[in-house]
C-alpha positions as CSV (number, residue, x, y, z in Angstrom):
1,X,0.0,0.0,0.0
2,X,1.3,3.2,-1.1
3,X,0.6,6.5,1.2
4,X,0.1,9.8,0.1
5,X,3.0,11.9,1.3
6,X,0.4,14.0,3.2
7,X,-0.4,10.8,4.9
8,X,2.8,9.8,5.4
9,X,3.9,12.8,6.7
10,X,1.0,15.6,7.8
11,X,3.4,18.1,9.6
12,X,5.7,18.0,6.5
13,X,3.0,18.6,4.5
14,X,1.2,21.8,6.2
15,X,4.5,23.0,7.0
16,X,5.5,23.1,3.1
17,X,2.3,23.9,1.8
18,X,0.6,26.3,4.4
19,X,3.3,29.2,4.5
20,X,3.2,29.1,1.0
21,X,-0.6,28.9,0.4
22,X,-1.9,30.5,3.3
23,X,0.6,33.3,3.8
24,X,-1.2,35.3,1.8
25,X,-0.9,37.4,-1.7
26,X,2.7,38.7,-0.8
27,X,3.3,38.8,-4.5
28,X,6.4,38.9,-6.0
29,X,6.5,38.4,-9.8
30,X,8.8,39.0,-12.6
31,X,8.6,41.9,-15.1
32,X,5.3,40.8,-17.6
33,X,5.1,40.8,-21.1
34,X,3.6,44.1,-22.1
35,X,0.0,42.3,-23.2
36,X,0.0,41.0,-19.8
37,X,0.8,44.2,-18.4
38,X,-2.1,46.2,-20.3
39,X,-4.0,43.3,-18.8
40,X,-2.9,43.4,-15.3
41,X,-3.7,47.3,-15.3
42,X,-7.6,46.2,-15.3
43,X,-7.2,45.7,-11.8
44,X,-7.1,48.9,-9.6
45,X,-4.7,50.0,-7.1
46,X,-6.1,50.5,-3.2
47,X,-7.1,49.1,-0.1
48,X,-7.3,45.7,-0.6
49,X,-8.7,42.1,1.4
50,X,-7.9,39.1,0.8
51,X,-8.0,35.5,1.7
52,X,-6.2,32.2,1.0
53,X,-7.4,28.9,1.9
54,X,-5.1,25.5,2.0
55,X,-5.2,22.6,4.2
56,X,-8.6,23.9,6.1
57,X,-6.7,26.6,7.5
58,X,-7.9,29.9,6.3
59,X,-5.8,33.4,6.4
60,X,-7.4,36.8,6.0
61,X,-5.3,40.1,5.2
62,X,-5.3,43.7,4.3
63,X,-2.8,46.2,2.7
64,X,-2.5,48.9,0.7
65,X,-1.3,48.6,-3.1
66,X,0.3,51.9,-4.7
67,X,-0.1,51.9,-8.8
68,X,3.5,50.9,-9.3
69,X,3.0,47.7,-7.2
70,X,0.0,47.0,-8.8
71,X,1.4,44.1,-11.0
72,X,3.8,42.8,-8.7
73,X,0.6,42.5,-6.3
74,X,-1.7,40.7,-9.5
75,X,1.6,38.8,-11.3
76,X,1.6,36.2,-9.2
77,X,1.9,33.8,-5.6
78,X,5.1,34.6,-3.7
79,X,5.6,35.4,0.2
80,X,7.5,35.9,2.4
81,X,9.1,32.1,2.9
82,X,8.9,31.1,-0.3
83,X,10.2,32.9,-4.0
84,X,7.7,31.8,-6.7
85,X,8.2,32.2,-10.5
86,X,5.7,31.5,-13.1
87,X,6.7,30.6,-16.1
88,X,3.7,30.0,-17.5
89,X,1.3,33.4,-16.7
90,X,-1.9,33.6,-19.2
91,X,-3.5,37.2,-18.4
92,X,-6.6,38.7,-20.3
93,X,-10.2,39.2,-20.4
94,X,-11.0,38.4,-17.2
95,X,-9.3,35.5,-16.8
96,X,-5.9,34.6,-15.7
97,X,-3.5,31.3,-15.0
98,X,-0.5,30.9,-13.3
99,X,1.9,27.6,-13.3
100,X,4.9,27.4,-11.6
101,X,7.4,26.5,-8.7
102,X,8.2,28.1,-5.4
103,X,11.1,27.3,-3.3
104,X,11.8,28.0,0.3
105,X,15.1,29.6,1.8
106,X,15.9,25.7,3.0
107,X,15.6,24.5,-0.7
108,X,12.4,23.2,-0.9
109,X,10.6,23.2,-3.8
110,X,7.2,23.0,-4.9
111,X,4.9,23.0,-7.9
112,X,2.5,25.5,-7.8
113,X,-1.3,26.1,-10.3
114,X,-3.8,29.0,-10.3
115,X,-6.3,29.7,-12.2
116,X,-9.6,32.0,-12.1
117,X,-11.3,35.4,-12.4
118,X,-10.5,39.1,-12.1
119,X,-11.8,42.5,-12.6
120,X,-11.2,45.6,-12.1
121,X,-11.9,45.5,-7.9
122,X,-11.6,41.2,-6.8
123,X,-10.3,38.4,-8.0
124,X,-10.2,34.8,-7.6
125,X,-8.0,32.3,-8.3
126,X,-8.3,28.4,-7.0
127,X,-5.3,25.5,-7.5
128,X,-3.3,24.0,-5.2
129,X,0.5,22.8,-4.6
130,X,2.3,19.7,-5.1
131,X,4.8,18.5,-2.9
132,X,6.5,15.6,-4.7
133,X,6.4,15.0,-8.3
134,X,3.5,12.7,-9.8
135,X,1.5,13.1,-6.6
136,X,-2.1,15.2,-6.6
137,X,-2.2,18.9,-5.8
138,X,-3.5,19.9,-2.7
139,X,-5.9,22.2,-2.8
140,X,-6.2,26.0,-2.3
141,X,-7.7,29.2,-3.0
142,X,-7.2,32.9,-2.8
143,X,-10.2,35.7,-3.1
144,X,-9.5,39.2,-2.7
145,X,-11.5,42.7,-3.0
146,X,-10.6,46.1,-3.3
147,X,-12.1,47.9,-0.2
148,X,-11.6,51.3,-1.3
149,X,-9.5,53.5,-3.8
150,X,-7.8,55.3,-0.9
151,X,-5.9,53.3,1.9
152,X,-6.5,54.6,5.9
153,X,-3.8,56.4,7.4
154,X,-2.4,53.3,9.5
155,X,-2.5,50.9,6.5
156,X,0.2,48.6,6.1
157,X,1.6,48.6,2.4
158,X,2.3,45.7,0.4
């Protein structure tokens, strides 16, 4: 019998997947293509919420997005703990898709697939992580809203 390395290992598996999934829309992308970029400027700068989900645990947070963070907020899944690139980043009329790998300062690597909806104001995007090669994703999601076009005084900026 063959176990699932969540299974296997459950405090591996929220430990890998959970600060990466969970810790939020601490986006760090590369440069876009300039299609992407016109793309990307569909969604507004602001006070924004949002919310990731993975592994039942659920994460809400708010900051404040200034217009030349904008795509570096919207370009893709990166925080703190782990550096993401996405290699494969389909953005346009409404829709967007994200596939890559994230890797942790130990090392650690994971595959990484998001896909959903935007506008102007939210967006959501739903996929999941993989910890070993040829074994399912674990799922996850991330909504988030634009509370207002100007951030309060005491806002923390992304």
């Amino acid at each position: 019998m063959i176990l699932s390395p969540i299974r296997r290992a459950p405090g591996k598996a929220a430990a890998i997947a959970a600060p990466l999934l969970v810790g939020g829309l601490m986006l760090a992308a590369p440069a876009m293509a300039p299609a992407q970029t016109a793309a990307q400027a569909e969604v507004l700068p602001g006070y924004w919420e949002y919310t990731t989900s993975a592994l039942g645990q659920r994460d809400t947070e708010q900051k404040c997005v200034r217009p030349s963070e904008i795509n570096r907020f919207f370009g893709g899944l990166s925080t703190k703990r782990w550096r993401c690139t996405y290699p494969t980043r389909v953005v346009g009329d409404g829709n967007a898709r994200f596939e890559g790998t994230c890797q942790d300062h130990k090392g650690r690597r994971v595959n990484v697939r998001l896909n959903g909806t935007y506008e102007a104001t939210s967006f959501r995007f739903s996929g999941g992580a993989q910890l070993l090669r040829g074994t399912p994703y674990i799922p996850a999601s991330i909504t988030a809203r634009r509370i207002s076009a100007q951030c309060p005084a005491n806002a923390e900026y992304f």
